[in-house]
mmCIF file as Biopython writes it, N, C-alpha, C and O atoms, coordinates in Angstrom:
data_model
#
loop_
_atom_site.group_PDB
_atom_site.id
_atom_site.type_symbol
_atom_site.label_atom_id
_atom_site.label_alt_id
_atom_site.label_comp_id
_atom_site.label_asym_id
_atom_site.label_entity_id
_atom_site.label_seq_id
_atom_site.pdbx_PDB_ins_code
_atom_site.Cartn_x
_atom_site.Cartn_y
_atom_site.Cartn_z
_atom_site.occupancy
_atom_site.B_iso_or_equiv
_atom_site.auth_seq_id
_atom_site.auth_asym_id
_atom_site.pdbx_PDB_model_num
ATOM 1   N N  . UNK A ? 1  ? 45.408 6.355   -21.645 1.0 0.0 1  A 1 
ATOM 2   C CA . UNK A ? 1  ? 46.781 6.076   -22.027 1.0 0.0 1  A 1 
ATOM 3   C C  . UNK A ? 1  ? 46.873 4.642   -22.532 1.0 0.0 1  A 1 
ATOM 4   O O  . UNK A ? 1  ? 46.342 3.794   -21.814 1.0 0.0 1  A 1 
ATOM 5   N N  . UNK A ? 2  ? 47.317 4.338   -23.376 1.0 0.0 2  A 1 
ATOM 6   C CA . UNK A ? 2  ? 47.642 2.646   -24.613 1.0 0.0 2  A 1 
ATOM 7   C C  . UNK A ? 2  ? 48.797 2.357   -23.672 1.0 0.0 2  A 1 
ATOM 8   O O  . UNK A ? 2  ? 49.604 3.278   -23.543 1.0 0.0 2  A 1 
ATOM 9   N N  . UNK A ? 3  ? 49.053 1.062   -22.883 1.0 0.0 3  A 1 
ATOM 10  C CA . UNK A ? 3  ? 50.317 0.527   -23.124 1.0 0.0 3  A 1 
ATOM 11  C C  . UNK A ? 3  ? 50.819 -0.267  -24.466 1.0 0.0 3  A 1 
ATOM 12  O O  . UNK A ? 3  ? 50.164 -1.138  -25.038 1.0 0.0 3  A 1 
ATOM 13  N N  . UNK A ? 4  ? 51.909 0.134   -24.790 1.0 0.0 4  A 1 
ATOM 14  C CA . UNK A ? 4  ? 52.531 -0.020  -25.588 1.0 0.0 4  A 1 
ATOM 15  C C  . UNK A ? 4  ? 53.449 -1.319  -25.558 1.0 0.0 4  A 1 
ATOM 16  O O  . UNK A ? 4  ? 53.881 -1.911  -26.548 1.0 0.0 4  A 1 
ATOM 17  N N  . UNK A ? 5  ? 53.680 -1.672  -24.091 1.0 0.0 5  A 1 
ATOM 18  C CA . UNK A ? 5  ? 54.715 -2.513  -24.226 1.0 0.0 5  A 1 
ATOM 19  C C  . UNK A ? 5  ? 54.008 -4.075  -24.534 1.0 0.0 5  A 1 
ATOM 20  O O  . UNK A ? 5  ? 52.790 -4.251  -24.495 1.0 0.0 5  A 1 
ATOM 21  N N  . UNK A ? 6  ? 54.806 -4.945  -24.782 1.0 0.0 6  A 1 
ATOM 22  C CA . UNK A ? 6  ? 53.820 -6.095  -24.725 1.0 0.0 6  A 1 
ATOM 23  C C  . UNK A ? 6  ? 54.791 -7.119  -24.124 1.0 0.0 6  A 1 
ATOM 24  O O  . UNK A ? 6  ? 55.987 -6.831  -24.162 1.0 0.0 6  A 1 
ATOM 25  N N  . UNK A ? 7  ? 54.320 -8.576  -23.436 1.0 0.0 7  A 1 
ATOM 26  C CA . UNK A ? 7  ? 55.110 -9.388  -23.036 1.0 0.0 7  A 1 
ATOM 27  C C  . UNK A ? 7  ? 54.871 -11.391 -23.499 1.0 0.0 7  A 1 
ATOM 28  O O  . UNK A ? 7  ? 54.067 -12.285 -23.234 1.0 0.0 7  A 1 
ATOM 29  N N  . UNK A ? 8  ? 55.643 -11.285 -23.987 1.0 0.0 8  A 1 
ATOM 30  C CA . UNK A ? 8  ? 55.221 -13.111 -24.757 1.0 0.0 8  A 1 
ATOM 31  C C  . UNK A ? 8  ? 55.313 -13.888 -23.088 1.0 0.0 8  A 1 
ATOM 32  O O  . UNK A ? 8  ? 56.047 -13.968 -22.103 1.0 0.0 8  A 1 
ATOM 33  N N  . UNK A ? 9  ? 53.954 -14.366 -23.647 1.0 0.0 9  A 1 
ATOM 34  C CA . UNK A ? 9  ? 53.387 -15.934 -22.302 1.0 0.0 9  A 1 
ATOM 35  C C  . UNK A ? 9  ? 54.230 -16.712 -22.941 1.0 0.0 9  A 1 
ATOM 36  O O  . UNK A ? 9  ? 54.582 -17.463 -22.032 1.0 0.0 9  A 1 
ATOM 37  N N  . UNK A ? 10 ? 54.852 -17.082 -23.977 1.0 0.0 10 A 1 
ATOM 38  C CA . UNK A ? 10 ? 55.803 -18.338 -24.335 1.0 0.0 10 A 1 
ATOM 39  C C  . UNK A ? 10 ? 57.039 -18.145 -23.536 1.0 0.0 10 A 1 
ATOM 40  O O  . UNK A ? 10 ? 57.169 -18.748 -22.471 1.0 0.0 10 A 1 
ATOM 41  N N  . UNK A ? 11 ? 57.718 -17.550 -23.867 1.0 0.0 11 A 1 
ATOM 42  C CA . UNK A ? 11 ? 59.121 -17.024 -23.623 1.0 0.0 11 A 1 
ATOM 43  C C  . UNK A ? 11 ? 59.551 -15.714 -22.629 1.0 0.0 11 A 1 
ATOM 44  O O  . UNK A ? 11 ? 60.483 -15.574 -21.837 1.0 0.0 11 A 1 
ATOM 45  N N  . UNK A ? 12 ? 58.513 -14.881 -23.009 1.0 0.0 12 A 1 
ATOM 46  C CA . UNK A ? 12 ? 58.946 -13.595 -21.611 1.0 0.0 12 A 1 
ATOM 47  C C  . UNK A ? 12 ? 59.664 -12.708 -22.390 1.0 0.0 12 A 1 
ATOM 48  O O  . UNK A ? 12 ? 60.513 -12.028 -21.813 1.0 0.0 12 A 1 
ATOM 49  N N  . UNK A ? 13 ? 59.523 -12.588 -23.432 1.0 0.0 13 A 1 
ATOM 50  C CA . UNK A ? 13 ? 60.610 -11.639 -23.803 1.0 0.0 13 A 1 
ATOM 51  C C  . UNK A ? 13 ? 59.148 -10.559 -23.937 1.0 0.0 13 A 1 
ATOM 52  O O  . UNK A ? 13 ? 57.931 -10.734 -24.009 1.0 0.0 13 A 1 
ATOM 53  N N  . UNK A ? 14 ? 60.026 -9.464  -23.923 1.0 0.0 14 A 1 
ATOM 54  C CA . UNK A ? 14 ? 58.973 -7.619  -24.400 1.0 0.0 14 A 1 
ATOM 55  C C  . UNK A ? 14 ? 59.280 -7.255  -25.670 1.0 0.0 14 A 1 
ATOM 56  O O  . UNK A ? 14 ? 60.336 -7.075  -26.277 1.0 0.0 14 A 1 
ATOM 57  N N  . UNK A ? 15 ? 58.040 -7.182  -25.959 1.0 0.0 15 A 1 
ATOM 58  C CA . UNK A ? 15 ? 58.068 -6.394  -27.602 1.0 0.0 15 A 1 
ATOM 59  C C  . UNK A ? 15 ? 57.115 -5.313  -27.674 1.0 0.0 15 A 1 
ATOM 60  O O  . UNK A ? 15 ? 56.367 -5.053  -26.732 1.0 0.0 15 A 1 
ATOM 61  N N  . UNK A ? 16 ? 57.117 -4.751  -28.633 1.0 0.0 16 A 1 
ATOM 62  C CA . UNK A ? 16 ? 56.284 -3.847  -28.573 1.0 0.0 16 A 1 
ATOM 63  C C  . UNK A ? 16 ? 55.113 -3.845  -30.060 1.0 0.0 16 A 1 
ATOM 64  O O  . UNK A ? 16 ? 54.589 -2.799  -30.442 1.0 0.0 16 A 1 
ATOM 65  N N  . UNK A ? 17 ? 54.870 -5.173  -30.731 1.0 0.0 17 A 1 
ATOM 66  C CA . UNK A ? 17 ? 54.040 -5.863  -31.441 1.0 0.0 17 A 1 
ATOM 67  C C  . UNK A ? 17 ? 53.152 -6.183  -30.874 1.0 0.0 17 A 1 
ATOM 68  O O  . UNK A ? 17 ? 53.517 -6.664  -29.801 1.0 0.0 17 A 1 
ATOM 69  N N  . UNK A ? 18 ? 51.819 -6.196  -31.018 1.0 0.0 18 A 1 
ATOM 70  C CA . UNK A ? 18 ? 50.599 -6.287  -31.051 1.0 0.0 18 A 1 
ATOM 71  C C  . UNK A ? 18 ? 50.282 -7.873  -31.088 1.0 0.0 18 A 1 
ATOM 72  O O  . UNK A ? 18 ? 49.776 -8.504  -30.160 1.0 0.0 18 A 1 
ATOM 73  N N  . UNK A ? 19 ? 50.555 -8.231  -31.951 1.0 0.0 19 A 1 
ATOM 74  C CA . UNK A ? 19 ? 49.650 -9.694  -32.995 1.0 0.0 19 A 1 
ATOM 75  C C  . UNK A ? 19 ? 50.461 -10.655 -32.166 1.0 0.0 19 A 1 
ATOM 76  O O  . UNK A ? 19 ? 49.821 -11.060 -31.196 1.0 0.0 19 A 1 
ATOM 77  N N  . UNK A ? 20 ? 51.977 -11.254 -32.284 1.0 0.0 20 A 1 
ATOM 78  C CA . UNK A ? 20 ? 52.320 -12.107 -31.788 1.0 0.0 20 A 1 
ATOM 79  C C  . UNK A ? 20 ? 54.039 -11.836 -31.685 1.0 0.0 20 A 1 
ATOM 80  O O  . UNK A ? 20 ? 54.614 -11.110 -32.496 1.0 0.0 20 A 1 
ATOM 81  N N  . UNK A ? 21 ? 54.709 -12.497 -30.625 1.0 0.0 21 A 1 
ATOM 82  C CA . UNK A ? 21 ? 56.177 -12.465 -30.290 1.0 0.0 21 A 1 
ATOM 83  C C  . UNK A ? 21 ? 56.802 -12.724 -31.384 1.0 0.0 21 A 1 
ATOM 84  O O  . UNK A ? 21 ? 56.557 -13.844 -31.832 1.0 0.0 21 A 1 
ATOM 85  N N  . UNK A ? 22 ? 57.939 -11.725 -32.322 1.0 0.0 22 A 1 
ATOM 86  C CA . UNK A ? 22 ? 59.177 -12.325 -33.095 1.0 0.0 22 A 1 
ATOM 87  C C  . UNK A ? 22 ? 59.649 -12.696 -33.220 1.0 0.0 22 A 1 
ATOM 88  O O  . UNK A ? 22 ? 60.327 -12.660 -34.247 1.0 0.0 22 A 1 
ATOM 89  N N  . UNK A ? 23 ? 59.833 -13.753 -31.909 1.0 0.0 23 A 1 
ATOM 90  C CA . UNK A ? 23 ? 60.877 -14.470 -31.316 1.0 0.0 23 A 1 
ATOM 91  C C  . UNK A ? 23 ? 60.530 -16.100 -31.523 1.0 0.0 23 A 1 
ATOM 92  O O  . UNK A ? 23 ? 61.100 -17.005 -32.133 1.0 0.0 23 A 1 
ATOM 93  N N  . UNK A ? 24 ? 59.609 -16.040 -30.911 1.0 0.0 24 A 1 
ATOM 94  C CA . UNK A ? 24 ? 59.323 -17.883 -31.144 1.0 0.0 24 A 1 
ATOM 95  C C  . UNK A ? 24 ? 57.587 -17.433 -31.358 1.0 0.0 24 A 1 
ATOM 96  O O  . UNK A ? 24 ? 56.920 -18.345 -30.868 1.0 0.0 24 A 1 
ATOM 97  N N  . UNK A ? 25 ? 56.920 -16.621 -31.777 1.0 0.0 25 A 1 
ATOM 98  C CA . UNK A ? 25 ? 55.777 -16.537 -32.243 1.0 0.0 25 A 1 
ATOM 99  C C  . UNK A ? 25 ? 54.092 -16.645 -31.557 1.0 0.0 25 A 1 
ATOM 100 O O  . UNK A ? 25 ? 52.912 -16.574 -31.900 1.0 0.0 25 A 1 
ATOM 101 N N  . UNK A ? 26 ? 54.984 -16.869 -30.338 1.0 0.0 26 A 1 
ATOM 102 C CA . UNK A ? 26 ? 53.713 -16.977 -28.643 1.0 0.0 26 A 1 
ATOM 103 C C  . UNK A ? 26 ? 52.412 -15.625 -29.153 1.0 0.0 26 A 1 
ATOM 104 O O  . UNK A ? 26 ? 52.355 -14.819 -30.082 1.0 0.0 26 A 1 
ATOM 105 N N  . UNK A ? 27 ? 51.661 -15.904 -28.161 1.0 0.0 27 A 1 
ATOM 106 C CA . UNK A ? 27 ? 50.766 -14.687 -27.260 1.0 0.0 27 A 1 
ATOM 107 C C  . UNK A ? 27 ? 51.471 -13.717 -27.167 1.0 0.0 27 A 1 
ATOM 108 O O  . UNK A ? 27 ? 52.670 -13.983 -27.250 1.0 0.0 27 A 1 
ATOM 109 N N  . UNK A ? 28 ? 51.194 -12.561 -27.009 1.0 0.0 28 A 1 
ATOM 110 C CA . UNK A ? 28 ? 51.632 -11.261 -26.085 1.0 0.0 28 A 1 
ATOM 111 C C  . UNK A ? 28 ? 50.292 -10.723 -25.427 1.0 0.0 28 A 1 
ATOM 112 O O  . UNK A ? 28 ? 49.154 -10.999 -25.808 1.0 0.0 28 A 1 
ATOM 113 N N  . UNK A ? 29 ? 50.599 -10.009 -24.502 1.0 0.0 29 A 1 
ATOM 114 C CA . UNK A ? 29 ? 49.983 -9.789  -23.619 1.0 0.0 29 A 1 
ATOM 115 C C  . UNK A ? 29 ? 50.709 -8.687  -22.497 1.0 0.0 29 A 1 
ATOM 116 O O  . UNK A ? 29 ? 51.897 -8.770  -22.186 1.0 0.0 29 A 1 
ATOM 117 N N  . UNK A ? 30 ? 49.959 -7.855  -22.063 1.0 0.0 30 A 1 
ATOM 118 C CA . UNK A ? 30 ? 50.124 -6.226  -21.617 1.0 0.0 30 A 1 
ATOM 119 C C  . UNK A ? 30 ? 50.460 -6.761  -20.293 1.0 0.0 30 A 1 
ATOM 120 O O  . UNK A ? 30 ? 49.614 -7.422  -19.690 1.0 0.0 30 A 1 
ATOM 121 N N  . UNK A ? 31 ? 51.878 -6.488  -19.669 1.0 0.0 31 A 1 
ATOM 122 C CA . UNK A ? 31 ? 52.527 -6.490  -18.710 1.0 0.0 31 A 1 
ATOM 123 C C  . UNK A ? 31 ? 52.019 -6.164  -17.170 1.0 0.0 31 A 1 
ATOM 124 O O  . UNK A ? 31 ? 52.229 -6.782  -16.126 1.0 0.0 31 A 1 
ATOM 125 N N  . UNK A ? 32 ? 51.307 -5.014  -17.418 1.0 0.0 32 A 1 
ATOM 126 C CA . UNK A ? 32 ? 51.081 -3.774  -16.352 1.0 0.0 32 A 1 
ATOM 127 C C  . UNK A ? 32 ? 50.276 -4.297  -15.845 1.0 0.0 32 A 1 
ATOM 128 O O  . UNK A ? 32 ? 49.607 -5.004  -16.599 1.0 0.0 32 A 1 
ATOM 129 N N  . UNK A ? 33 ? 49.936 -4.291  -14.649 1.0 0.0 33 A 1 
ATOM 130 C CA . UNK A ? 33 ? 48.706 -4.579  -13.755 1.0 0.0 33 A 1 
ATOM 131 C C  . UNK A ? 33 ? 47.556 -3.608  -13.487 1.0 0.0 33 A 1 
ATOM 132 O O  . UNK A ? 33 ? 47.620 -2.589  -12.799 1.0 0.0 33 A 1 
ATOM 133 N N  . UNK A ? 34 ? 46.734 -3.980  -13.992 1.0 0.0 34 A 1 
ATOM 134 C CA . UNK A ? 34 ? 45.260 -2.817  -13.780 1.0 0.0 34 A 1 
ATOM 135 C C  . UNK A ? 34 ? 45.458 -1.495  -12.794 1.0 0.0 34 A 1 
ATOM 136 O O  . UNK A ? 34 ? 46.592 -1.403  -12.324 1.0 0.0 34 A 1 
ATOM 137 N N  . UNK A ? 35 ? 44.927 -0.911  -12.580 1.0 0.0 35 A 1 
ATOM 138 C CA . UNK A ? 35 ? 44.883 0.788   -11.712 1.0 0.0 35 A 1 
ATOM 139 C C  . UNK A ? 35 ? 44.256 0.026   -11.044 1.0 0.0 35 A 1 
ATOM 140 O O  . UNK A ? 35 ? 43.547 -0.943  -11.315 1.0 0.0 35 A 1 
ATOM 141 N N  . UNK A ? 36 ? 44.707 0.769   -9.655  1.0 0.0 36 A 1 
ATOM 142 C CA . UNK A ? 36 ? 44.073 0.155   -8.487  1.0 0.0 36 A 1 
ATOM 143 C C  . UNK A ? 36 ? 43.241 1.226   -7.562  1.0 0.0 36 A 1 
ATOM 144 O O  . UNK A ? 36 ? 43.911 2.118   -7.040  1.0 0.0 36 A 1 
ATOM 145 N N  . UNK A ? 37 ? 42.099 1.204   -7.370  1.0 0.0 37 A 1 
ATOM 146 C CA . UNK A ? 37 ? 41.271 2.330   -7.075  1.0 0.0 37 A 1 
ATOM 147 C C  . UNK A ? 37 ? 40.519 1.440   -5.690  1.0 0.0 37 A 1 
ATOM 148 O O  . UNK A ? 37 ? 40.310 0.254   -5.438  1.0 0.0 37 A 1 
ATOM 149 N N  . UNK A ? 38 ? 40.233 2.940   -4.900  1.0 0.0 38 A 1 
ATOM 150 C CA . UNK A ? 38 ? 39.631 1.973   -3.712  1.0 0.0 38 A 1 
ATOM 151 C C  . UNK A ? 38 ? 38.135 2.129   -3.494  1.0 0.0 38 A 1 
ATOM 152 O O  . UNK A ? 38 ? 37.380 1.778   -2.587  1.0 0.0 38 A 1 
ATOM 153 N N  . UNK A ? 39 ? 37.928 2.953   -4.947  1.0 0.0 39 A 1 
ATOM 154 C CA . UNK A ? 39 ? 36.680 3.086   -4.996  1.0 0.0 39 A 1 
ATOM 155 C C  . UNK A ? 39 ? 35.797 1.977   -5.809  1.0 0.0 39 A 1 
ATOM 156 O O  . UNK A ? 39 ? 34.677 2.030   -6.318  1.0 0.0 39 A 1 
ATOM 157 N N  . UNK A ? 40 ? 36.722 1.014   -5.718  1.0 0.0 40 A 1 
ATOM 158 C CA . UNK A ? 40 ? 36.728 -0.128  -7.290  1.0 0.0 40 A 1 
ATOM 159 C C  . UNK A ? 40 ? 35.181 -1.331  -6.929  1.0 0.0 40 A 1 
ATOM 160 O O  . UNK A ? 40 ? 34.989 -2.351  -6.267  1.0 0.0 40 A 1 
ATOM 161 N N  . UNK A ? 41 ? 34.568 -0.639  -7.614  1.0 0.0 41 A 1 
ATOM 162 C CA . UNK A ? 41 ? 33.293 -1.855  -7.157  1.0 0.0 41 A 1 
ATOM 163 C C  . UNK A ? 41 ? 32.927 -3.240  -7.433  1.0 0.0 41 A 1 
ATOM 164 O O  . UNK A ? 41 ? 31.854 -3.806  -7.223  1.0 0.0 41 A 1 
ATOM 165 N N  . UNK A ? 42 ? 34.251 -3.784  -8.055  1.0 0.0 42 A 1 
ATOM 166 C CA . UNK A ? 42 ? 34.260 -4.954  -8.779  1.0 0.0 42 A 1 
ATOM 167 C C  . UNK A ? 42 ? 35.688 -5.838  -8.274  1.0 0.0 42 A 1 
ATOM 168 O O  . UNK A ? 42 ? 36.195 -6.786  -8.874  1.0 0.0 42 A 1 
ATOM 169 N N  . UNK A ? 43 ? 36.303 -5.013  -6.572  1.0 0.0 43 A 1 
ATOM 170 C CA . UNK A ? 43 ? 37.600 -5.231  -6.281  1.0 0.0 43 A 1 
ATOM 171 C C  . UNK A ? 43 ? 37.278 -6.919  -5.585  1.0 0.0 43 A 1 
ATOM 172 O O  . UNK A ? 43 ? 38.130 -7.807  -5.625  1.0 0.0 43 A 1 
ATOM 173 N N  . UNK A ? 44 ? 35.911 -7.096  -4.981  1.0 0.0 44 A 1 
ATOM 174 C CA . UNK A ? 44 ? 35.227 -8.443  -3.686  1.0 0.0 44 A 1 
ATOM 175 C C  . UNK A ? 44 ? 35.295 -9.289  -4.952  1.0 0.0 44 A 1 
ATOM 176 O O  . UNK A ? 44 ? 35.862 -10.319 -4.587  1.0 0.0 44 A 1 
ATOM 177 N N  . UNK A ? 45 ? 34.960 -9.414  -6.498  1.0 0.0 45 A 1 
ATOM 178 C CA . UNK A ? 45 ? 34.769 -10.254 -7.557  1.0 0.0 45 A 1 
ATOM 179 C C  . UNK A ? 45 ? 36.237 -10.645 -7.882  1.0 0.0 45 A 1 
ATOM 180 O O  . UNK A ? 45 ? 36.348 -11.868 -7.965  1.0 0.0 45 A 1 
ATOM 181 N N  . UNK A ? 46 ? 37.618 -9.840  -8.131  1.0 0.0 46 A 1 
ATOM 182 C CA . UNK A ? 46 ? 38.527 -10.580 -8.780  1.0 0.0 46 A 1 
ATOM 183 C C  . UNK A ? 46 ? 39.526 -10.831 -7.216  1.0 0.0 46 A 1 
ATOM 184 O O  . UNK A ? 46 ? 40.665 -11.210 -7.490  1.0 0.0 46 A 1 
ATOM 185 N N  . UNK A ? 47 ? 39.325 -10.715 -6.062  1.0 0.0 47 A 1 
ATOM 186 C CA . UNK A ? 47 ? 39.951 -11.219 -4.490  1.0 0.0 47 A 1 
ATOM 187 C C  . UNK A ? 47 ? 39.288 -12.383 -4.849  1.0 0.0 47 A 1 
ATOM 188 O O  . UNK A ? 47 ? 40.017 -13.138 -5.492  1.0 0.0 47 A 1 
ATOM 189 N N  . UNK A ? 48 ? 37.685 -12.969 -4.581  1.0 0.0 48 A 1 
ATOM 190 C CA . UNK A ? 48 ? 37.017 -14.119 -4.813  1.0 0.0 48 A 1 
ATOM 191 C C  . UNK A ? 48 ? 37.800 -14.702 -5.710  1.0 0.0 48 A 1 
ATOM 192 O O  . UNK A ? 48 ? 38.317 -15.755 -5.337  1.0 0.0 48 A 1 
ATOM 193 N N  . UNK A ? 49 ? 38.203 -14.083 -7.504  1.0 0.0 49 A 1 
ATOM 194 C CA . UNK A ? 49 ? 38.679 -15.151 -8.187  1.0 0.0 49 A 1 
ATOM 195 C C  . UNK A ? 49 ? 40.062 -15.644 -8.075  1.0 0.0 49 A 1 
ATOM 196 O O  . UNK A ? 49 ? 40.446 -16.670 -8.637  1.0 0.0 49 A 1 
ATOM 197 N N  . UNK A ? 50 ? 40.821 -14.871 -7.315  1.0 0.0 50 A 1 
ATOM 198 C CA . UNK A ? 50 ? 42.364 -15.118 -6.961  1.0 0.0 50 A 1 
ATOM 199 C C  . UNK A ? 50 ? 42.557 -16.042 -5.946  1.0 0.0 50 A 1 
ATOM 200 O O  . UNK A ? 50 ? 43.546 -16.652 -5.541  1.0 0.0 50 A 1 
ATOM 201 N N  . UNK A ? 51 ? 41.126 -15.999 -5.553  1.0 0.0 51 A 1 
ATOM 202 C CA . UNK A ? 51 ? 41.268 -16.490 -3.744  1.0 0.0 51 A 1 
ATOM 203 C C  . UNK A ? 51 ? 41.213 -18.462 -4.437  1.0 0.0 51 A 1 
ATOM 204 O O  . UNK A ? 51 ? 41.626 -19.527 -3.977  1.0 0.0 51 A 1 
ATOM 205 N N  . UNK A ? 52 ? 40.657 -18.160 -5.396  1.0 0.0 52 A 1 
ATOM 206 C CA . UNK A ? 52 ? 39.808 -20.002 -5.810  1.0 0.0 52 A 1 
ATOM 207 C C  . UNK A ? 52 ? 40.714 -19.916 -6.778  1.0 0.0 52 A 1 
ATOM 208 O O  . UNK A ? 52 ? 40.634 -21.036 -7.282  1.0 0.0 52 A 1 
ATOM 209 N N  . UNK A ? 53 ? 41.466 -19.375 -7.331  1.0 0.0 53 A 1 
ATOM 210 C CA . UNK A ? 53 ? 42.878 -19.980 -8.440  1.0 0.0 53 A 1 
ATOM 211 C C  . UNK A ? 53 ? 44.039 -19.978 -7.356  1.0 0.0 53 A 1 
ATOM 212 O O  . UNK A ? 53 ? 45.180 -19.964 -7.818  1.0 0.0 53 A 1 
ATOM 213 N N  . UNK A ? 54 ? 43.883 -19.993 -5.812  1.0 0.0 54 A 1 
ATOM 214 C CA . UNK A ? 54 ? 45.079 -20.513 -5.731  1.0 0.0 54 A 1 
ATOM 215 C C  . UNK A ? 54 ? 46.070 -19.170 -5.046  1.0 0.0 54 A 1 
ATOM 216 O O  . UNK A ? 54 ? 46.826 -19.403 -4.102  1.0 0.0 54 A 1 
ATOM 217 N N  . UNK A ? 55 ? 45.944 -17.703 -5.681  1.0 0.0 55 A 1 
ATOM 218 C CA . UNK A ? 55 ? 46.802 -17.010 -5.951  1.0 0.0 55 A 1 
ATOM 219 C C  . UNK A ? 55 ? 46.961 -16.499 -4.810  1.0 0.0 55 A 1 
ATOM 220 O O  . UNK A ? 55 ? 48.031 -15.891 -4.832  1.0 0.0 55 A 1 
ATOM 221 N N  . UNK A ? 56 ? 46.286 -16.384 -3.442  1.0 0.0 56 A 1 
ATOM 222 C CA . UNK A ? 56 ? 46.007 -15.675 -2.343  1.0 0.0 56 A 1 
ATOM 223 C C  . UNK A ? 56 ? 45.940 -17.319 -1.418  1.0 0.0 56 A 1 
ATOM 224 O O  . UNK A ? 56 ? 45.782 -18.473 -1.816  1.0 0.0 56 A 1 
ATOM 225 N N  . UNK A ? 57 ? 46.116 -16.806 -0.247  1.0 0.0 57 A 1 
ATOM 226 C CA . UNK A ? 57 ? 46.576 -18.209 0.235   1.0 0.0 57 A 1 
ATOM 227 C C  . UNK A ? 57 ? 45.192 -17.407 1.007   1.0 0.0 57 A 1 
ATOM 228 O O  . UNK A ? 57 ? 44.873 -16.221 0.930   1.0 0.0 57 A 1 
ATOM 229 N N  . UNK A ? 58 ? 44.318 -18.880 1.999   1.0 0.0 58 A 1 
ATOM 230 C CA . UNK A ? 58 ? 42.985 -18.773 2.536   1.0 0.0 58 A 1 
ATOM 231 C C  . UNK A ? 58 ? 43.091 -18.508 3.746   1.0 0.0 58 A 1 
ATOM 232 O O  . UNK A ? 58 ? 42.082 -18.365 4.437   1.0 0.0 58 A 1 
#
Protein backbone atom coordinates (compact mmCIF):
# COMPACT_ATOMS: atom_id res chain seq x y z
CA UNK A 1 0.00 0.00 0.00
CA UNK A 2 1.71 3.86 -1.16
CA UNK A 3 0.95 6.45 1.41
CA UNK A 4 -0.24 9.10 -0.27
CA UNK A 5 -0.38 11.69 2.20
CA UNK A 6 2.65 13.81 2.69
CA UNK A 7 3.69 16.28 5.54
CA UNK A 8 6.11 19.57 5.14
CA UNK A 9 9.18 19.51 7.95
CA UNK A 10 9.01 23.42 7.29
CA UNK A 11 5.59 24.30 8.18
CA UNK A 12 3.40 21.06 8.94
CA UNK A 13 1.00 21.53 6.61
CA UNK A 14 -0.32 17.94 4.47
CA UNK A 15 -0.23 17.69 0.94
CA UNK A 16 -0.45 15.17 -1.11
CA UNK A 17 2.73 16.24 -3.58
CA UNK A 18 5.60 14.26 -3.75
CA UNK A 19 8.63 16.76 -4.67
CA UNK A 20 8.08 19.65 -2.28
CA UNK A 21 5.29 21.73 -0.02
CA UNK A 22 3.08 24.51 -2.09
CA UNK A 23 3.06 26.41 0.57
CA UNK A 24 6.44 27.76 1.50
CA UNK A 25 8.33 25.04 -0.63
CA UNK A 26 9.98 22.75 2.45
CA UNK A 27 10.67 18.83 2.44
CA UNK A 28 7.73 16.55 2.62
CA UNK A 29 7.89 13.61 4.13
CA UNK A 30 5.36 10.48 4.90
CA UNK A 31 3.53 11.09 8.15
CA UNK A 32 2.74 7.45 9.21
CA UNK A 33 4.92 5.59 11.41
CA UNK A 34 6.41 2.24 10.16
CA UNK A 35 4.25 -1.25 10.88
CA UNK A 36 5.09 -2.49 13.92
CA UNK A 37 5.74 -6.25 14.00
CA UNK A 38 7.02 -8.24 16.92
CA UNK A 39 8.62 -10.37 14.80
CA UNK A 40 10.79 -7.27 13.69
CA UNK A 41 14.52 -8.24 13.69
CA UNK A 42 15.88 -4.89 13.34
CA UNK A 43 13.36 -3.54 16.40
CA UNK A 44 17.09 -3.72 19.36
CA UNK A 45 18.83 -1.33 16.24
CA UNK A 46 16.25 1.67 15.94
CA UNK A 47 15.33 1.42 20.40
CA UNK A 48 19.45 1.75 20.45
CA UNK A 49 19.05 4.73 17.96
CA UNK A 50 16.15 6.53 19.80
CA UNK A 51 17.68 5.64 23.01
CA UNK A 52 21.18 7.94 21.91
CA UNK A 53 18.98 10.78 20.06
CA UNK A 54 17.49 11.52 23.17
CA UNK A 55 13.93 10.22 22.20
CA UNK A 56 13.46 7.49 24.98
CA UNK A 57 14.51 8.66 28.28
CA UNK A 58 17.48 6.00 29.90
Amino acid sequence: MQWLLRKCRRCGRYTLRRDACPVCGGPVAVPHPPRFSPDNRFIKYRYELQKKLGLIPP
